[in-house]
C-alpha positions as CSV (number, residue, x, y, z in Angstrom):
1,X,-5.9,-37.0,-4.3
2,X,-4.0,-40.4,-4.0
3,X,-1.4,-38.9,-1.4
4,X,-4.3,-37.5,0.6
5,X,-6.0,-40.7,0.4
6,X,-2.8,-42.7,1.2
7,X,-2.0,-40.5,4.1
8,X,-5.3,-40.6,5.9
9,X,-5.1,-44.0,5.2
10,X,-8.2,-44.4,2.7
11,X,-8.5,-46.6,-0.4
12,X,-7.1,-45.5,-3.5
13,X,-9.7,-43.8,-5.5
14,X,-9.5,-42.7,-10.0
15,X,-10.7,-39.2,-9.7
16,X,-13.9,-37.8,-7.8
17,X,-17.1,-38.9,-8.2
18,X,-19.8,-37.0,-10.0
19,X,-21.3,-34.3,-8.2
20,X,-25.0,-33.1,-8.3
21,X,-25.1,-29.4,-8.9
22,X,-28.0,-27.5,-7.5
23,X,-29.5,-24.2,-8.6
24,X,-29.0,-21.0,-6.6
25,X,-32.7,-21.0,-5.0
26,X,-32.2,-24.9,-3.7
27,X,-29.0,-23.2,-1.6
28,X,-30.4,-20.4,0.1
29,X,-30.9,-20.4,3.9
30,X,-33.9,-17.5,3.8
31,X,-36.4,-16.6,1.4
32,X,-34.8,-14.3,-0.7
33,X,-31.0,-15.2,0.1
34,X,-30.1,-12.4,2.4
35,X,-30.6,-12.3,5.6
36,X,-30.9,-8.3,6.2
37,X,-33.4,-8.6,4.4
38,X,-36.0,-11.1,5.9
39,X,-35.1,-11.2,9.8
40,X,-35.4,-7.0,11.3
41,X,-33.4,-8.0,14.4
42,X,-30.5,-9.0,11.9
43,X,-26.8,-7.3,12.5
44,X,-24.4,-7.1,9.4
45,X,-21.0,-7.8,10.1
46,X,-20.1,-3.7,10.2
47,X,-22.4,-3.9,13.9
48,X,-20.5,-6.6,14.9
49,X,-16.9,-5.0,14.2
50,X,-18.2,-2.1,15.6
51,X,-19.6,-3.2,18.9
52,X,-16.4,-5.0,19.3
53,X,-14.5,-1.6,19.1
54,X,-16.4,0.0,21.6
55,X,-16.3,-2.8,23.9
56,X,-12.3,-2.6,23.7
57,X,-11.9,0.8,23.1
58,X,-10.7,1.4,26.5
59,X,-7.4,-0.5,25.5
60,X,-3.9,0.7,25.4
61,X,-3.3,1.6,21.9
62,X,-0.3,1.4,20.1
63,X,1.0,4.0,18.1
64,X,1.7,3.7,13.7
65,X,5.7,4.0,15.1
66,X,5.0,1.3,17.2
67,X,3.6,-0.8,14.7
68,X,6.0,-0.4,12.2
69,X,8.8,-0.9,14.8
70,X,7.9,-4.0,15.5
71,X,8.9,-7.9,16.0
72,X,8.1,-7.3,12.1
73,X,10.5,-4.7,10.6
74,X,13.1,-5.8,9.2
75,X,15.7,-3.2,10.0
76,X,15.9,-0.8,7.0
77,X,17.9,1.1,8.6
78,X,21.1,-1.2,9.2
79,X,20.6,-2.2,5.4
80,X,23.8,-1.6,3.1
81,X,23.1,0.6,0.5
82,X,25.5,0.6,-3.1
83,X,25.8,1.2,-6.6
84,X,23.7,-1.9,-8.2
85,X,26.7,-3.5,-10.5
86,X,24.3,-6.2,-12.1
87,X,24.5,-8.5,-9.0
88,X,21.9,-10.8,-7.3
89,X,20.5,-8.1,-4.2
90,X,20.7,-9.8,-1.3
91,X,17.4,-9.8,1.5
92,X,19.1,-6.8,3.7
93,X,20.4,-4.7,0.8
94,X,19.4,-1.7,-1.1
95,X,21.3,-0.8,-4.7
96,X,20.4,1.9,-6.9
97,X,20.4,2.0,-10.7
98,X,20.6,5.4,-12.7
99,X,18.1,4.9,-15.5
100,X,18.6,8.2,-17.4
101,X,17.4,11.4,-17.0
102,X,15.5,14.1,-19.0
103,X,14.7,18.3,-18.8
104,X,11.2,19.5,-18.6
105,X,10.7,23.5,-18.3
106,X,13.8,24.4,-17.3
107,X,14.2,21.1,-14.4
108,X,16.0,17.7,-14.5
109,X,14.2,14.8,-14.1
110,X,16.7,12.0,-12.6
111,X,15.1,8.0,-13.0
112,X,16.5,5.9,-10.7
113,X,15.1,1.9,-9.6
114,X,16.3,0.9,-6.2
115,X,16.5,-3.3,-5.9
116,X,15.7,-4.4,-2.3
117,X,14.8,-7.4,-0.5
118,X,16.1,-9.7,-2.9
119,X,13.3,-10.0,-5.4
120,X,12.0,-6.2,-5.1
121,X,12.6,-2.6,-7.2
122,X,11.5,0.3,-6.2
123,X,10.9,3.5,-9.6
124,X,12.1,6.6,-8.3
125,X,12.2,10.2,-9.9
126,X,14.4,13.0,-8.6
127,X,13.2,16.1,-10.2
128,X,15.3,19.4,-9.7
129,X,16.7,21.9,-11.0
130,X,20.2,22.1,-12.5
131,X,22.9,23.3,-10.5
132,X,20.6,23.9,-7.4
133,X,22.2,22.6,-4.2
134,X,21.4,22.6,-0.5
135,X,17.9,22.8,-1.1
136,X,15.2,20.7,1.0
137,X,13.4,17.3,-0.4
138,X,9.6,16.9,-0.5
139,X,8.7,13.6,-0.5
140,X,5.9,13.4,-3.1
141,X,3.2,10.4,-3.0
142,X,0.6,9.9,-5.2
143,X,-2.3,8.3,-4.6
144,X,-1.6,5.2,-7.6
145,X,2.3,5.2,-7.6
146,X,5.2,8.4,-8.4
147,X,4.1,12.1,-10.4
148,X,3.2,11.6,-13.7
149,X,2.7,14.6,-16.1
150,X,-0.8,14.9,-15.3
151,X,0.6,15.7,-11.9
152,X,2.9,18.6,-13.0
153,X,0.7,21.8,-12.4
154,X,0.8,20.7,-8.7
155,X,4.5,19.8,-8.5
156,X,5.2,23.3,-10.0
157,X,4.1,25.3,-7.2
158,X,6.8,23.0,-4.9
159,X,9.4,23.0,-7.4
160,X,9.2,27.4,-7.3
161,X,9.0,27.2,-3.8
162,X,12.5,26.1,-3.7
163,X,11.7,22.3,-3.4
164,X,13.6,19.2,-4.8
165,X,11.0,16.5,-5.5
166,X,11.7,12.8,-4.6
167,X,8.4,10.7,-6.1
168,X,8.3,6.4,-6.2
169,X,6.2,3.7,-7.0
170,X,5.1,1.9,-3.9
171,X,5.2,-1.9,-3.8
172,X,2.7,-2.8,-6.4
173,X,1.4,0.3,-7.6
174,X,2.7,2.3,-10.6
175,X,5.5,0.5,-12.5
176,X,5.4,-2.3,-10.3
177,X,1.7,-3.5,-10.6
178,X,0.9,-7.2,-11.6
179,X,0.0,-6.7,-15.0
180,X,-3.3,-8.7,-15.1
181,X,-7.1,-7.9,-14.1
182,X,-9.1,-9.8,-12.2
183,X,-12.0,-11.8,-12.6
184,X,-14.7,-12.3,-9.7
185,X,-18.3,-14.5,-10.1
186,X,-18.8,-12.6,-6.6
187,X,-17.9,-9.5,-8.2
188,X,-19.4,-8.8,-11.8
189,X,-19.0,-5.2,-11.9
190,X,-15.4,-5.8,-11.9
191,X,-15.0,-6.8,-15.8
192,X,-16.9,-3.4,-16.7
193,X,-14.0,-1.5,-15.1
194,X,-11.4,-0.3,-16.7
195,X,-8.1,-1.6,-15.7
196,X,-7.0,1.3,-13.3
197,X,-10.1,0.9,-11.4
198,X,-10.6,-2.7,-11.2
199,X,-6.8,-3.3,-10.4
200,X,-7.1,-1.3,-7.2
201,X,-11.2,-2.2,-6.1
202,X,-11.4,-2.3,-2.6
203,X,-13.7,-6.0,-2.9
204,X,-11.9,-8.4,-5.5
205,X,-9.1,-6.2,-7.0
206,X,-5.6,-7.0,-7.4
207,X,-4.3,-4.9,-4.9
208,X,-7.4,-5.9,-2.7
209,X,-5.6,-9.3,-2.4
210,X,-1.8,-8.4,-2.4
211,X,-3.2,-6.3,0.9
212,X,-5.0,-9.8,2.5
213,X,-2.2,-11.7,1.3
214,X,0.3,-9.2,3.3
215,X,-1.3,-10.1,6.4
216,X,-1.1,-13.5,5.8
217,X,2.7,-12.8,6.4
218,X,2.7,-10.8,9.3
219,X,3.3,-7.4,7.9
220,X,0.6,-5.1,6.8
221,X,0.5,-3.9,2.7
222,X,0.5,-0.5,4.7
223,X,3.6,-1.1,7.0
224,X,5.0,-2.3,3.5
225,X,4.4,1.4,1.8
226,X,6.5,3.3,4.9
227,X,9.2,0.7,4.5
228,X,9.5,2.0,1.1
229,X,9.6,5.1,1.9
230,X,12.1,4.4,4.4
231,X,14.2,2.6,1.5
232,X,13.6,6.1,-0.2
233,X,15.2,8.1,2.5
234,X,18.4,6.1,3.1
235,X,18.7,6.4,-0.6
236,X,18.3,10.2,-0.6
237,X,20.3,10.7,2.6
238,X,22.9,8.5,0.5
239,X,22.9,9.9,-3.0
240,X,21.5,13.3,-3.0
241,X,22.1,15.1,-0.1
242,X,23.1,13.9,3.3
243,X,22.2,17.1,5.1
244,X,18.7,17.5,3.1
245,X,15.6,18.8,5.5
246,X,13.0,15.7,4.5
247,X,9.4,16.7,4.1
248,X,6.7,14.1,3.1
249,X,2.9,14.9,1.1
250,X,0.7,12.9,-0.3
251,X,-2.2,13.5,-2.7
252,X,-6.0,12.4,-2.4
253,X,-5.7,9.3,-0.4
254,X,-2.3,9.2,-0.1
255,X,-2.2,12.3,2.4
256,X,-3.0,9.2,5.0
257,X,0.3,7.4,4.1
258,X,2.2,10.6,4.1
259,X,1.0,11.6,7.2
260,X,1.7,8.2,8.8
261,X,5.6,8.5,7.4
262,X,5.7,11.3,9.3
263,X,4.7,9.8,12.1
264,X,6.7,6.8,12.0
265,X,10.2,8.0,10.6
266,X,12.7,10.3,12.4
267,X,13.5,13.8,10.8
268,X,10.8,13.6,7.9
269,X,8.3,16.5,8.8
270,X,4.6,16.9,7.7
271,X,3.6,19.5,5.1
272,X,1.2,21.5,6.3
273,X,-2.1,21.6,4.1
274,X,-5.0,22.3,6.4
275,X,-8.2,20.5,4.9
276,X,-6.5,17.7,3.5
277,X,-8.5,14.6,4.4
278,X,-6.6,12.1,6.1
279,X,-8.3,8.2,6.6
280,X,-9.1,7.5,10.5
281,X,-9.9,3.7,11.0
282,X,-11.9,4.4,13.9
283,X,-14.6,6.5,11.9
284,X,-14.4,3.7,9.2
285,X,-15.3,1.6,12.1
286,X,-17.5,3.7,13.8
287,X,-20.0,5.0,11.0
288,X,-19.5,0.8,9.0
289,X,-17.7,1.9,6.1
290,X,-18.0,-0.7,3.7
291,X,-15.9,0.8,1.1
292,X,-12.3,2.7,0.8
293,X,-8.8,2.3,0.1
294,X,-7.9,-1.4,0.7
295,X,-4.2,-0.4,0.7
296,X,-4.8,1.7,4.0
297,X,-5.7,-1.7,6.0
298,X,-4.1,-1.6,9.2
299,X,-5.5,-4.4,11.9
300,X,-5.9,-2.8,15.0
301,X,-5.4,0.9,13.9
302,X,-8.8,2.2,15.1
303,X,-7.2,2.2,18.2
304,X,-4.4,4.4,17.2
305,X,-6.1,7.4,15.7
């Protein structure tokens, strides 16, 4: 408080004076508090984003390659890539870290973490079986991070099929989640949740404001997810199998960021499963969808699908 006083050249004050609190019905603007409710001409902010689509929704849209290739990527692919040896990563670099490995029904289970960007690591699992070469990689993403063992019964039916399995933990999900729950007075529901559910609530969650937060610096949580799965692939390409046909699927939600990988990065192919939802922003937009994955954000992208 001094230095803002100082610099706006005001008198040095001790502290702030006190301040009379009013009660919640003293500050509201209508009679009950909400305007929906006591004016019928009144437009939530869903009509507004949605009339603003249609106005521009004769624009040139760009593409989820063209987004991701933008002023804002930071060039994955000219990153070096090396055994980690212990060393500080640098921004641009990519080093990989055996962690182990285990058998499970007659499959290895590989654990890998690849340190990126400096300050980031990235769980992977490479789960195969023994003695198996030349066989194509499915790129396997979960809806909360890489397969668990709940997951197994579904990975089965790829592994038989003559499938490797790659799986990771995005940015912030799985392994990599800030370990803390929030708290919201806007939000009070959110302390009844468990911490699963209330880390990734689409309204005052955790991952809610990693997601806001990544747009504050220019690239999208979402962008942020393919990156990683670009990290993945260099990594793959690198250690596993440089001739390895690439296919990407994603469970639940995630079919949206697996479909958008597929989109985005060259030679990683789409796994067919007919019926599998997959998030459009325009219908979000369109039918005012107040509520759904906050890690799918993507400004603009109603005009893209």
């Amino acid at each position: 408080m001094n230095f803002l006083d100082h610099f706006n050249g005001l008198p040095s004050r001790q502290g702030l004076p006190l301040a009379k609190e009013l009660d919640d019905k003293t500050l509201q603007c209508t009679r009950t508090g909400q305007v929906m409710l006591d004016f019928a001409d009144a437009r939530s902010l869903m009509d507004v984003i949605r009339d603003y689509y249609l106005e521009h929704g004769n624009k040139s849209a760009e593409t989820i390659k063209q987004f991701y290739f933008s002023d804002s990527y930071p060039r994955i692919g000219m990153w070096n890539l090396a055994e980690f040896q212990g060393e500080i990563v640098g921004h641009e670099e990519i080093r990989w870290e055996a962690r182990g490995k285990s058998q499970f029904a007659g499959f290895t289970i590989d654990r890998y973490l690849l340190h990126h960007s400096r300050y980031l690591e990235l769980p992977l699992v490479y789960i195969h079986k023994p003695n198996r070469t030349g066989c194509p990689v499915l790129l396997w993403l979960g809806e909360n991070g890489k397969a668990s063992a709940q997951d197994w019964p579904g990975l089965v039916k790829y592994l038989d099929a003559g499938y490797d399995i790659v799986s990771i933990d995005p940015r912030g999900l799985g392994e990599t989640r800030m370990p803390y729950k929030a708290m919201s007075p806007d939000d009070p529901a959110l302390a009844q949740l468990d911490f699963d559910h209330a880390y990734v609530n689409p309204i005052s969650g955790v991952m809610a404001d990693y997601v806001y937060n990544s747009l504050l610096t220019g690239r999208p949580y979402f962008l942020q997810m393919i990156e990683d799965v670009e990290i993945t692939v260099r990594f793959v390409r690198s250690e596993i199998d440089p001739q390895a046909d690439l296919t990407v699927t994603g469970t639940g939600n995630a079919s949206t960021l697996a479909s958008a990988v597929a989109e985005t990065l060259p030679n990683v192919r789409l796994f067919d499963q007919p019926g599998v939802p997959i998030i459009k922003w325009s219908e979000i937009v369109q039918n005012k969808i107040e509520l759904w994955p906050i890690q799918y954000l993507l400004p603009g992208g109603a005009y893209t699908h």
